[in-house]
ROMAR-375015 format. One record per residue: residue in three letters; x, y, z of N, C-alpha, C in turn. Coordinates in steps of 0.1 Angstrom, whole numbers. Example, Ala and Ser with C-alpha at 12.3 -4.5 7.8 and 13.67 -1.06 7.14 Angstrom:
<nodes>
  residu    npx    npy    npz   capx   capy   capz    cpx    cpy    cpz
     ala    132    -57     78    123    -45     78    132    -33     78
     ser    128    -22     71    137    -11     71    129      0     79
</nodes>
This chain:
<nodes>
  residu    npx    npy    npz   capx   capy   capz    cpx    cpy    cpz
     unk      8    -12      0      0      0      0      9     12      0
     unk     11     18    -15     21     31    -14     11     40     -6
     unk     18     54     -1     13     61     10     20     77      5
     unk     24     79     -3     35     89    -14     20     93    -17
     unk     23    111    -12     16    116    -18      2    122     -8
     unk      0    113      1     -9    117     11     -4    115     25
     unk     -5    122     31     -5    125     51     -7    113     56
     unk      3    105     61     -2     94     72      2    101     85
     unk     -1     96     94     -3    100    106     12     98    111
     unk     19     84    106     32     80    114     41     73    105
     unk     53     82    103     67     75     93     77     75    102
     unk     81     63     96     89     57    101    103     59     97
     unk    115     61    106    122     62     95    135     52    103
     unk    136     40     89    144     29     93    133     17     98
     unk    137      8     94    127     -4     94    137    -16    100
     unk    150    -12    110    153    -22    117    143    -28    130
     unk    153    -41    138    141    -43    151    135    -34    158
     unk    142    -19    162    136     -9    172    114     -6    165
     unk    119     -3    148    108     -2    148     95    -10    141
     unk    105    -23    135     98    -37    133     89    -37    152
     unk     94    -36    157     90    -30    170     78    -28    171
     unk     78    -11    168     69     -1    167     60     -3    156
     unk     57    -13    146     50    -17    137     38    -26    144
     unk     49    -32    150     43    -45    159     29    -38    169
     unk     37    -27    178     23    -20    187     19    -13    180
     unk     19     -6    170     11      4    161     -3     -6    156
     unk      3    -18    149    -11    -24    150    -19    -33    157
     unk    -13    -38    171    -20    -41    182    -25    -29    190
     unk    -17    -20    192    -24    -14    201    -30     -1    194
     unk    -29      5    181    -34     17    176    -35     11    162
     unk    -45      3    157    -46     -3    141    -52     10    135
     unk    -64     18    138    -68     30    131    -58     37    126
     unk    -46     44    131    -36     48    126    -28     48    110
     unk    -31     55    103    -20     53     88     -6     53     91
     unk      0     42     86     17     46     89     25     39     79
     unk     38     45     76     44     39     64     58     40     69
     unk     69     31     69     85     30     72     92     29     58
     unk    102     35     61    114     42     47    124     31     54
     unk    132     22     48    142     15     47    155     16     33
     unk    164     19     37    174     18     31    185     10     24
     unk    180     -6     31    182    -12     27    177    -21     17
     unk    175    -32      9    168    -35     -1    154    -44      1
     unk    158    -55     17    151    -60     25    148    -62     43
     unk    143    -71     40    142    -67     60    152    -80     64
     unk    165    -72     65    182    -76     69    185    -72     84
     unk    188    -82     92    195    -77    106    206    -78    105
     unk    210    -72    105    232    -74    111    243    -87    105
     unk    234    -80     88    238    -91     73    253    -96     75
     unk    260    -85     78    277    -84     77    281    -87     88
     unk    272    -96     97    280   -100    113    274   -110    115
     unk    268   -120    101    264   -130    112    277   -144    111
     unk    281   -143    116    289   -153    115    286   -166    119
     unk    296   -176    118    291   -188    124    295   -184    138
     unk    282   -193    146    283   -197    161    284   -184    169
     unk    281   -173    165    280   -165    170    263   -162    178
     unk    262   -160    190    248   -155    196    245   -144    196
     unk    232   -141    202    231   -126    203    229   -120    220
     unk    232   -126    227    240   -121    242    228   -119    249
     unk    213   -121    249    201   -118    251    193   -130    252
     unk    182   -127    262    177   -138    262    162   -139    256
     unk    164   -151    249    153   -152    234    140   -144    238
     unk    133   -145    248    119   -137    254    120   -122    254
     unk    134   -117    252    133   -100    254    131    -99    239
     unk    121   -101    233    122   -101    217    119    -88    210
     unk    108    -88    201    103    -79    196     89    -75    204
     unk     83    -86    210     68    -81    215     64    -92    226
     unk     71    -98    232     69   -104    244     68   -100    257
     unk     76    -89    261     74    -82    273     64    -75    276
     unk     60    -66    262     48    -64    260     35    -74    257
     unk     32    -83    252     25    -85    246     26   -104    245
     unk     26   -111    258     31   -127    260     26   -131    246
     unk     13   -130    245      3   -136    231      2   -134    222
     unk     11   -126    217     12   -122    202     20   -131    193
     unk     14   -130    181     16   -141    174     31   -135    170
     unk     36   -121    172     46   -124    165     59   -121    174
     unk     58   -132    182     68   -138    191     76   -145    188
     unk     93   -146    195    100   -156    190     97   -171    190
     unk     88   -174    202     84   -183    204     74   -193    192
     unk     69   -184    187     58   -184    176     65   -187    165
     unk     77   -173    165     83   -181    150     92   -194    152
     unk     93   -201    157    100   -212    159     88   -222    158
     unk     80   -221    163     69   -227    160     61   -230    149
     unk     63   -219    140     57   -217    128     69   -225    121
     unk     79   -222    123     94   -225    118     93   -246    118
     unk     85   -249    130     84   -264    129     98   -266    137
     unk    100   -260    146    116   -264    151    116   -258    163
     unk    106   -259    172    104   -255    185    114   -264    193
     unk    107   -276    189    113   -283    200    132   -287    196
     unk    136   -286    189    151   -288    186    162   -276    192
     unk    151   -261    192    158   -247    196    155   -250    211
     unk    150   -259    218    146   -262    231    156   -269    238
     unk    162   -278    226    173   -289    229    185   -284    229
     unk    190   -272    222    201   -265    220    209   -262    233
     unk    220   -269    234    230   -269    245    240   -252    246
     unk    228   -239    243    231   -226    243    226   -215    253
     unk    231   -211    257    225   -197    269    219   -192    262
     unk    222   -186    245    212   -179    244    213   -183    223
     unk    200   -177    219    201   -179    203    211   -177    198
     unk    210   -183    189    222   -179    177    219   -167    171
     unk    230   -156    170    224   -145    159    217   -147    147
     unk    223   -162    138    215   -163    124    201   -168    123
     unk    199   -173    133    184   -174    138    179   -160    144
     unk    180   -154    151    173   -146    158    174   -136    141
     unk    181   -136    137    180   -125    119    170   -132    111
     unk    168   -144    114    155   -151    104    144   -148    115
     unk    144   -148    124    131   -141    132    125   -126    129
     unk    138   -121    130    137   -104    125    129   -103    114
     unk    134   -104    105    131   -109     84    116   -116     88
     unk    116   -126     97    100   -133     95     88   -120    102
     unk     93   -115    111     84   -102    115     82    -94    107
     unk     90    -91    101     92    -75     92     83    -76     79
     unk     83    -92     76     75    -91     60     63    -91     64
     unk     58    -96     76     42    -88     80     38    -77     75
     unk     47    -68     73     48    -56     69     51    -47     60
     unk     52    -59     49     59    -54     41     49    -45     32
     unk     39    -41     33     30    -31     24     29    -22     30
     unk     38    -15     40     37     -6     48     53     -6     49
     unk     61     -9     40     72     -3     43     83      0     26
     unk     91      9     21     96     13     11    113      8     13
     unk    112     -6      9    128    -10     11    133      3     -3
     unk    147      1      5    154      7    -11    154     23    -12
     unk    147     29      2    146     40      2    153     47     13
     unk    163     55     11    172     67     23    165     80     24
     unk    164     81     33    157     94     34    170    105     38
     unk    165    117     28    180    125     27    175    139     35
     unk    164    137     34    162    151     44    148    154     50
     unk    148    161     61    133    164     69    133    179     64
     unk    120    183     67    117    198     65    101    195     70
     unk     97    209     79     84    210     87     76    217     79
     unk     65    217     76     54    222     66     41    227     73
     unk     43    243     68     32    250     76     22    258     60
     unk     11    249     59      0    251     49     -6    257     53
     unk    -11    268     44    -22    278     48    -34    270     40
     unk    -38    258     39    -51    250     37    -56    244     43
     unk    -54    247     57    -58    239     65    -60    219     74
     unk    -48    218     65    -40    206     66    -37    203     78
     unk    -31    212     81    -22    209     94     -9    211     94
     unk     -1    214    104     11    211    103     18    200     97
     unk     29    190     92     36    181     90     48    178     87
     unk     56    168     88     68    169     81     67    163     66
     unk     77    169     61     84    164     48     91    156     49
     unk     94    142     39    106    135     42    109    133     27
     unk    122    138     25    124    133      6    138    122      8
     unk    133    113     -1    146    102     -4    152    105    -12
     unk    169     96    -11    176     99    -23    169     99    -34
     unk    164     90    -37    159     82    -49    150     93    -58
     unk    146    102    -48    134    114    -56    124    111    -49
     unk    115    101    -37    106    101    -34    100    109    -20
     unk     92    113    -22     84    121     -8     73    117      0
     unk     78    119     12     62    118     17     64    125     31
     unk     48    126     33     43    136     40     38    127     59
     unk     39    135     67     37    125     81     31    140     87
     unk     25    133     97     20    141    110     29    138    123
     unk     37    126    123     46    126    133     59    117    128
     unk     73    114    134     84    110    128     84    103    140
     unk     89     88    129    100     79    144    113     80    136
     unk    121     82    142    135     78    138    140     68    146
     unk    145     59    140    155     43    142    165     44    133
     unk    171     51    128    181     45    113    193     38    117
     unk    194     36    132    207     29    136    216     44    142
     unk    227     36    148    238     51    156    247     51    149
     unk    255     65    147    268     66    134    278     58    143
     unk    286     48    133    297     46    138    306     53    141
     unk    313     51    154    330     53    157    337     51    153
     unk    343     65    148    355     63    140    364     70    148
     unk    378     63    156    390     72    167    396     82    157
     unk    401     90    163    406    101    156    419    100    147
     unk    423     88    149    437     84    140    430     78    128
     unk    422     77    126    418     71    115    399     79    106
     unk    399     92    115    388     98    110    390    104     96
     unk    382    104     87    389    112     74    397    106     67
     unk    395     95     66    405     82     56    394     80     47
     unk    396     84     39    387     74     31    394     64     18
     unk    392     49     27    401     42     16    392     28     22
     unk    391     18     10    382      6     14    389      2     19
     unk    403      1     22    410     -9     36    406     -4     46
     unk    399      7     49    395      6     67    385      6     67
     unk    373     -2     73    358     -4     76    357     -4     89
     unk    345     -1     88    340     -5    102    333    -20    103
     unk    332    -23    118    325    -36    121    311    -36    109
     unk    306    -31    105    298    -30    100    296    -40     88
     unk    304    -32     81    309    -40     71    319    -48     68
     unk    322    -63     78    331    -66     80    333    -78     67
     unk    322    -85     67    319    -95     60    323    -95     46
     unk    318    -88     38    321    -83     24    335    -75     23
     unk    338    -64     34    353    -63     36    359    -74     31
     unk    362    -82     43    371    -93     42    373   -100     31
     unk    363   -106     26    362   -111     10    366   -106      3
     unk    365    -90     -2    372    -85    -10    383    -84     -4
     unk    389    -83      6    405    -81      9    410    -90      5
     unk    406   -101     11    410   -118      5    415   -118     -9
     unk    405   -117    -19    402   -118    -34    417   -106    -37
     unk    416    -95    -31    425    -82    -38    442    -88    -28
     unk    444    -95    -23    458   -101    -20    460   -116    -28
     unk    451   -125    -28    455   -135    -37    453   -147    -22
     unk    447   -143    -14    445   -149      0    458   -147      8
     unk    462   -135      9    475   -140     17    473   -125     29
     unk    463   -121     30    452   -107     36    458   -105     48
     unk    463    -92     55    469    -93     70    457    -83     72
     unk    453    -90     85    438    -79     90    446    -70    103
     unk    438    -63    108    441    -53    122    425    -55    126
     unk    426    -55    140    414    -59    144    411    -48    157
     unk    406    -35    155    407    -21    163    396    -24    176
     unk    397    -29    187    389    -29    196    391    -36    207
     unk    383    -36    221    381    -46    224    364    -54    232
     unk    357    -46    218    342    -51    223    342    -68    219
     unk    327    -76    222    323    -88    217    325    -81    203
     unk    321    -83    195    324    -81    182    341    -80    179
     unk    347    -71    183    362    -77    177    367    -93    186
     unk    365    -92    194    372   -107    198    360   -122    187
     unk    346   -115    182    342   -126    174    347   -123    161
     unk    351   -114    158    357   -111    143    372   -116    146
     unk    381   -119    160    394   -117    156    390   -137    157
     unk    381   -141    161    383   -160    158    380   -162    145
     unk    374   -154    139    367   -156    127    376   -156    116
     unk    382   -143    117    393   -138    108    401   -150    110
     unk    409   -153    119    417   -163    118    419   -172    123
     unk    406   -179    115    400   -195    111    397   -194     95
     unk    401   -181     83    398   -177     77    409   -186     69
     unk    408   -195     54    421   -198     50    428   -188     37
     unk    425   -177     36    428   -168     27    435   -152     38
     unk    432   -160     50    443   -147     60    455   -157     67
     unk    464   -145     66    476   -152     67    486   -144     83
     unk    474   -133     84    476   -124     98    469   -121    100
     unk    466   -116    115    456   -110    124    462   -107    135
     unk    459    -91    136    463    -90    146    455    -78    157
     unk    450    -86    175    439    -76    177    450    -64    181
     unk    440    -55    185    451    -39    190    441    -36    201
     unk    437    -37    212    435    -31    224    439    -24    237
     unk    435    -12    236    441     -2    248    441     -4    261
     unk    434    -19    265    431    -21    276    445    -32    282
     unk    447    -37    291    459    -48    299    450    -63    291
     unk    440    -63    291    439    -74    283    423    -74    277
     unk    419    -84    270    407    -82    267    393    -87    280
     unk    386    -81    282    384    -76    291    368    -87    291
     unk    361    -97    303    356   -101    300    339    -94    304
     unk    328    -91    297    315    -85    305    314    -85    320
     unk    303    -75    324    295    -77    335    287    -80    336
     unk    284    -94    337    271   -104    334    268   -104    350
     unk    268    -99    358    261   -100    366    247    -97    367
     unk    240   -106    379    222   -103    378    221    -87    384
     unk    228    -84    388    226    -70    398    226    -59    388
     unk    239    -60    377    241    -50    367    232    -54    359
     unk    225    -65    354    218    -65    345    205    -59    345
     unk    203    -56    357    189    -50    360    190    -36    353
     unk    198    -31    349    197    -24    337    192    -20    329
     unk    184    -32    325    175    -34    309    163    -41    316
     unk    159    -31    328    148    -35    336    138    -18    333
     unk    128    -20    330    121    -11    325    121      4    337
     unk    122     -2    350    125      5    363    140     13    364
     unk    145      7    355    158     18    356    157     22    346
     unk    148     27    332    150     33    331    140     47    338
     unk    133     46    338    129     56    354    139     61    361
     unk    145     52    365    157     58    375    167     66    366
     unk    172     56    353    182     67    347    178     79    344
     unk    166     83    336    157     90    331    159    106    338
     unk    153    101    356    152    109    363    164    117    370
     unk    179    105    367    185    110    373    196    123    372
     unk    203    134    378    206    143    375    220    141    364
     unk    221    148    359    235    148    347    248    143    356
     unk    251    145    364    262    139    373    257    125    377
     unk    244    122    386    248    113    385    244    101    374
     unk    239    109    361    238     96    349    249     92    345
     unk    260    102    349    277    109    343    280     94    355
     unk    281     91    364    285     79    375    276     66    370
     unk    264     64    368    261     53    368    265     48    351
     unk    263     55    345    273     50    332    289     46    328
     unk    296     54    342    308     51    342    309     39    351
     unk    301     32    361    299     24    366    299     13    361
     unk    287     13    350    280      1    346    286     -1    328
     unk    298      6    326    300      4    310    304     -8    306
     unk    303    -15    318    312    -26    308    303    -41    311
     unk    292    -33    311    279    -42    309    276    -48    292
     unk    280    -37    289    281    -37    272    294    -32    264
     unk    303    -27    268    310    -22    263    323    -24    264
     unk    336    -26    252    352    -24    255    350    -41    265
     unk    340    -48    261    341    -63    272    337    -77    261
     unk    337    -87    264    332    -99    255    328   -106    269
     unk    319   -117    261    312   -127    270    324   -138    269
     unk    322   -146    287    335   -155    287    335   -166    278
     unk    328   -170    270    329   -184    259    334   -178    250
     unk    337   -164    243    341   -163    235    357   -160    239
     unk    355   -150    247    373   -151    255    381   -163    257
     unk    376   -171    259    381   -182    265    385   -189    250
     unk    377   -192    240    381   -196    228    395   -189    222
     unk    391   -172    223    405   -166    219    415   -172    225
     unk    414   -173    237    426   -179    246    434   -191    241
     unk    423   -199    240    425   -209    239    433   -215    223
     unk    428   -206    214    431   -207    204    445   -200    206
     unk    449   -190    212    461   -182    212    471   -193    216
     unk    468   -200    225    477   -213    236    482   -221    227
     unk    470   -226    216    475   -233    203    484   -229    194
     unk    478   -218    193    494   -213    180    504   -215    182
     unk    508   -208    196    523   -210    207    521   -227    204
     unk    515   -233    212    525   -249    208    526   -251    199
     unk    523   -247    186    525   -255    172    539   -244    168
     unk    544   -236    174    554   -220    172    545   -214    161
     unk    534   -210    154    530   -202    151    525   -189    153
     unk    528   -179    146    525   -164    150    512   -157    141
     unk    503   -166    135    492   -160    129    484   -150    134
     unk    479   -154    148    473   -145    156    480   -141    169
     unk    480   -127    168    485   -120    177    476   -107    183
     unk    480   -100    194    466    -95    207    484    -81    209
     unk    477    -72    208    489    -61    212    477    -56    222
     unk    482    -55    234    472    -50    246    479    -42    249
     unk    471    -32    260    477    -15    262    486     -6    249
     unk    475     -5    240    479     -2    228    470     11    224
     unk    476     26    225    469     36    219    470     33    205
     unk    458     42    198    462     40    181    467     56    178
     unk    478     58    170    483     72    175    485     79    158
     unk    483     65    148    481     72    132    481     57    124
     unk    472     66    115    470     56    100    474     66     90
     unk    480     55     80    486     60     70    483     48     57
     unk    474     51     47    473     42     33    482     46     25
     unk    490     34     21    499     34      7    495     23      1
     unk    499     25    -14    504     15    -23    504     -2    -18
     unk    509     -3    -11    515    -15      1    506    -17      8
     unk    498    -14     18    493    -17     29    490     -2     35
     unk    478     -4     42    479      3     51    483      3     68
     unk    494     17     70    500     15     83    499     17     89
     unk    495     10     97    493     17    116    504     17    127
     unk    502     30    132    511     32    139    499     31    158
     unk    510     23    165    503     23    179    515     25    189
     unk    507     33    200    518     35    210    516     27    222
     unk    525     18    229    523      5    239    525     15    249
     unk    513     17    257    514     28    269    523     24    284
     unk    525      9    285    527     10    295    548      9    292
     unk    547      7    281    565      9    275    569     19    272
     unk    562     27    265    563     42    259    567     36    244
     unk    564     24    236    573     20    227    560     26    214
     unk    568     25    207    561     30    191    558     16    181
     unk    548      8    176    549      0    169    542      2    158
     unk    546     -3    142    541      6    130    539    -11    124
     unk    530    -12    119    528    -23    107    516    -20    101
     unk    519    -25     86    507    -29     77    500    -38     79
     unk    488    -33     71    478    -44     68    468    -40     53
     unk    463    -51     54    452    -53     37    439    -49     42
     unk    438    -49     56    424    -44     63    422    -39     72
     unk    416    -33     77    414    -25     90    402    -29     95
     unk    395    -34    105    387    -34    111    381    -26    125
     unk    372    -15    123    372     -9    133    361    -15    141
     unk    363    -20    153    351    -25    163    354    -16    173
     unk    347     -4    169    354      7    181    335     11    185
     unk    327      3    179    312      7    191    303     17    177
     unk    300     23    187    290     38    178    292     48    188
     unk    284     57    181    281     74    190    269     74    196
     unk    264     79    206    251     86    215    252     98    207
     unk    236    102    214    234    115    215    240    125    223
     unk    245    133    223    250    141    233    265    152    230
     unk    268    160    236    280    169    232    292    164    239
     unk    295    151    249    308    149    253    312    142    242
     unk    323    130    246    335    122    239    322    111    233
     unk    329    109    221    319     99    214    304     99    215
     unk    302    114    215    287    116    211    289    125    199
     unk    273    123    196    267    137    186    255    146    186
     unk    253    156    187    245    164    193    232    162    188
     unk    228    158    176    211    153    172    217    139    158
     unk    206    134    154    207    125    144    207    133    131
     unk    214    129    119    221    135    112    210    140    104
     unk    195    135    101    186    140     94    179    152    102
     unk    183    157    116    176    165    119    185    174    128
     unk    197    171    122    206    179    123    203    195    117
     unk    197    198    108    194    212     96    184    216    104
     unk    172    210    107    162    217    117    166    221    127
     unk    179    214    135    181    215    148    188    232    150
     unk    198    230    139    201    246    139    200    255    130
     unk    190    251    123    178    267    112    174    273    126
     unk    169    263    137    163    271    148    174    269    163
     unk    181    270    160    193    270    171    191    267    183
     unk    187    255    181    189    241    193    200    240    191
     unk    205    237    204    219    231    208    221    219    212
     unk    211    212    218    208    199    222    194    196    223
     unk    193    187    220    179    177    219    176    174    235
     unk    165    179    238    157    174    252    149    159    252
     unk    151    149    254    146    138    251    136    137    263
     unk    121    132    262    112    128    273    112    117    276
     unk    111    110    285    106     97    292     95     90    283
     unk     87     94    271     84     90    261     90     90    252
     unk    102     92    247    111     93    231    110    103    223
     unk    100    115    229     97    127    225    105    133    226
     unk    111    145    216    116    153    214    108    167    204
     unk    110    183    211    102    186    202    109    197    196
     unk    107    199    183    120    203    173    105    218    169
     unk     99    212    159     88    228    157     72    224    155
     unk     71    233    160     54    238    160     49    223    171
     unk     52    214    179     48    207    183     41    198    174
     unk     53    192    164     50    184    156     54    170    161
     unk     52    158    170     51    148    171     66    141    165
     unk     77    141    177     90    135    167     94    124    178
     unk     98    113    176    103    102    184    113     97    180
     unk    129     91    193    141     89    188    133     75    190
     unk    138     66    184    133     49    187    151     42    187
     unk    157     41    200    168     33    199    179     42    200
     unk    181     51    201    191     64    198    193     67    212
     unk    189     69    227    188     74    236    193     69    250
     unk    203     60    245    213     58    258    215     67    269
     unk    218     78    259    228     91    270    213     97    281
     unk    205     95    272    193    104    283    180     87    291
     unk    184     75    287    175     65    289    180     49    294
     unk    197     50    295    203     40    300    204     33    286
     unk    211     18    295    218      9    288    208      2    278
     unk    196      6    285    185     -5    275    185      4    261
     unk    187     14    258    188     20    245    203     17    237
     unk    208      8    242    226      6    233    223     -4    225
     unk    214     -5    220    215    -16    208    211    -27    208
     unk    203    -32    222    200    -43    230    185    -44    225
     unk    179    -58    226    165    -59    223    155    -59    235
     unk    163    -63    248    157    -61    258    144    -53    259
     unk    144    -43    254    133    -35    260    124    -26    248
     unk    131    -32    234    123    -32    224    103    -30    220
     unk    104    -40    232     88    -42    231     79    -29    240
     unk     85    -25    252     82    -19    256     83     -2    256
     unk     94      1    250     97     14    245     85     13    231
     unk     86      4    225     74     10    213     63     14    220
     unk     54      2    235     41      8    236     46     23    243
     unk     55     29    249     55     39    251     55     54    239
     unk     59     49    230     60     60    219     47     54    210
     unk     41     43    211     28     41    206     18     50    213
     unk     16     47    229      8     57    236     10     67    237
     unk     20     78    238     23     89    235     20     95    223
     unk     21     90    207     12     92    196      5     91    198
     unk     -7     80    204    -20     82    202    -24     91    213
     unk    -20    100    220    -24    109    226    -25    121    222
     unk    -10    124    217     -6    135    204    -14    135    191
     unk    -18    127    187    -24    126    178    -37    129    178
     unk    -45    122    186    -55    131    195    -59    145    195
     unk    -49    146    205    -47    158    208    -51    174    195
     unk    -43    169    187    -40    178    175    -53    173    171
     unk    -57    164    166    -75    168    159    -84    174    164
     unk    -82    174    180    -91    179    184    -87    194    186
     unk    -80    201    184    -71    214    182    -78    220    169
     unk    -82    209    162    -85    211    143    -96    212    141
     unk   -101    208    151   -119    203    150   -127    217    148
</nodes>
């Protein structure tokens, strides 16, 4: 059902799980609603370039898309397994938690519910607020690359958080350095463009680079790997029950509420719930694998710890990194055919590794000289004329750990930005009436 062309009430913008999400409560709990999602990518893809083998997703299968909300809904993970004919085998699975390449076929299985309500293939390149003297109403504009437009009465934005790029390597633009993102299709072409004989650099020390640095080499077309972390060693989570209460809908209340100092302490507290950490089965693999190389005297994989990154440099040859071993003062420079940044993303916000609004409403933000986005305890934010805007997934810095990328609390952040539209929305007809 194209929607180009006439006012829906609610666009979406990005069609990952945050607002596969918000699709989900839009039509259980608000079906009268018109609404349409802009996707950029060609289908409904979760985290194409990371699923690797044996990799999980660190979560537990029930924090899904709509179970916390909604036990009975058909489009549970439980359900899709069920529908899948394979309930009882994912029951048998000698795993803490899913596999990522399943939990991405659950995603994909939700999303095509929806698929007549969403425009794969479509980036949206810019917002603009629309004030008609025909009685319309206020609304926003959204135009895509592609040339297409459409018109909303309120915005969700999801499009994902910009990657982290450290400052030795910001403003390179050369296909040997990627981000985690794009690790998958990287590597294959690095592979292909050496003749398989590929030396990787592996920039981090989240879950993702320690599953990229087993992956890479178990690879038989890499012939080096080597991780670079700033920390004494790689560092394993805080899976504790106490910190995990984190992605308990009650803290975020508490973060929500709490003053800028002390959100500034419990985030410094609790970072390594998610971050610069890996879960112990994957650590323990690296290890284990590292122990192996040493007995056989192989040097394929190698771990440089307490390592600043202090410059990149692409040539002809390889690109070279230069790192400084903090606790030596020593200087170490080598090439590579690849660069892998697993250096996280950005928040919202004006300190270190933030950004002050999301990049599509970045122009609105200072045509009218906002400096910072005020975020509500519903995902509201209000930019002009009290036009209906919601961050879906973006709001770590002002809403805790359950906003870093996590599914945890997926189901329940939508019914709140579902019930906050349907009040706002309300609201304004009856303003019109």
């Amino acid at each position: 059902m194209s929607t180009r062309g006439k006012i829906v009430d609610v666009l979406g913008i990005g069609f990952g799980p945050a607002n596969i999400a918000l699709a989900i409560a839009l039509e259980e709990l608000a079906p009268g609603m018109s609404v349409q999602f802009l996707e950029k990518r060609l289908g409904p893809l979760w985290q194409p370039n990371m699923l690797l083998p044996g990799s999980d997703i660190q979560n537990h299968p029930l924090r899904d898309l709509v179970t916390p909300r909604n036990p009975r809904s058909r489009y549970s993970f439980t359900n899709f397994l069920f529908e899948q004919d394979r309930l009882y085998e994912h029951l048998n699975l000698p795993l803490h938690h899913p596999l990522r390449a399943e939990y991405a076929q659950y995603v994909s299985w939700a999303a095509n519910f929806f698929e007549d309500i969403v425009a794969y293939g479509c980036e949206a390149a810019s917002v603009e607020a629309v004030n008609p003297s025909n009685g319309e109403g206020a609304h926003y504009k959204v135009c895509c690359v592609d040339g297409g437009v459409f018109l909303a009465r309120s915005l969700v934005l999801a499009p994902g958080r910009t990657p982290h790029i450290p400052a030795p390597f910001a403003g390179i633009k050369d296909r040997r350095v990627r981000h985690l993102n794009d690790y998958l299709p990287a590597l294959a072409e690095a592979v292909a463009d050496t003749d398989g004989r590929c030396r990787i650099a592996v920039i981090g020390g989240s879950q993702s680079a320690v599953e990229i640095l087993l992956h890479a080499s178990d690879q038989t077309g890499v012939r080096e790997v080597v991780g670079f972390t700033r920390n004494f060693g790689y560092r394993q989570k805080d899976t504790s029950p106490f910190s995990d209460e984190v992605y308990f809908p009650s803290f975020v209340d508490t973060f929500h509420n709490a003053s800028a100092e002390h959100k500034a302490r419990l985030r410094q507290e609790l970072v390594h719930t998610n971050y610069s950490s890996a879960d112990i089965d994957v650590l323990n693999q690296l290890y284990v694998r590292k122990y192996e190389q040493m007995l056989q005297g192989e040097s394929r994989l190698q771990l440089r710890t307490s390592e600043d990154m202090v410059g990149c440099i692409p040539t002809p040859n390889g690109v070279q990194i230069k790192s400084r071993q903090y606790l030596q003062g020593s200087i170490h420079s080598q090439s590579f055919d690849l660069v892998i940044l697993a250096t996280g993303f950005l928040d919202l916000g004006t300190g270190d590794r933030q950004e002050p609004f999301p990049s599509l409403l970045a122009p609105i933000a200072r045509e009218n000289e906002i400096d910072t986005l005020t975020i509500a305890r519903d995902y509201r934010v209000d930019l002009l004329n009290g036009l209906p805007t919601y961050l879906n997934g973006l709001c770590e810095s002002s809403h805790g750990m359950g906003d870093a990328g996590s599914f945890s609390l997926l189901a329940l952040r939508s019914q709140s930005i579902v019930e906050s539209l349907t009040s706002n929305l309300e609201a304004r007809v009856q303003r019109h009436a």
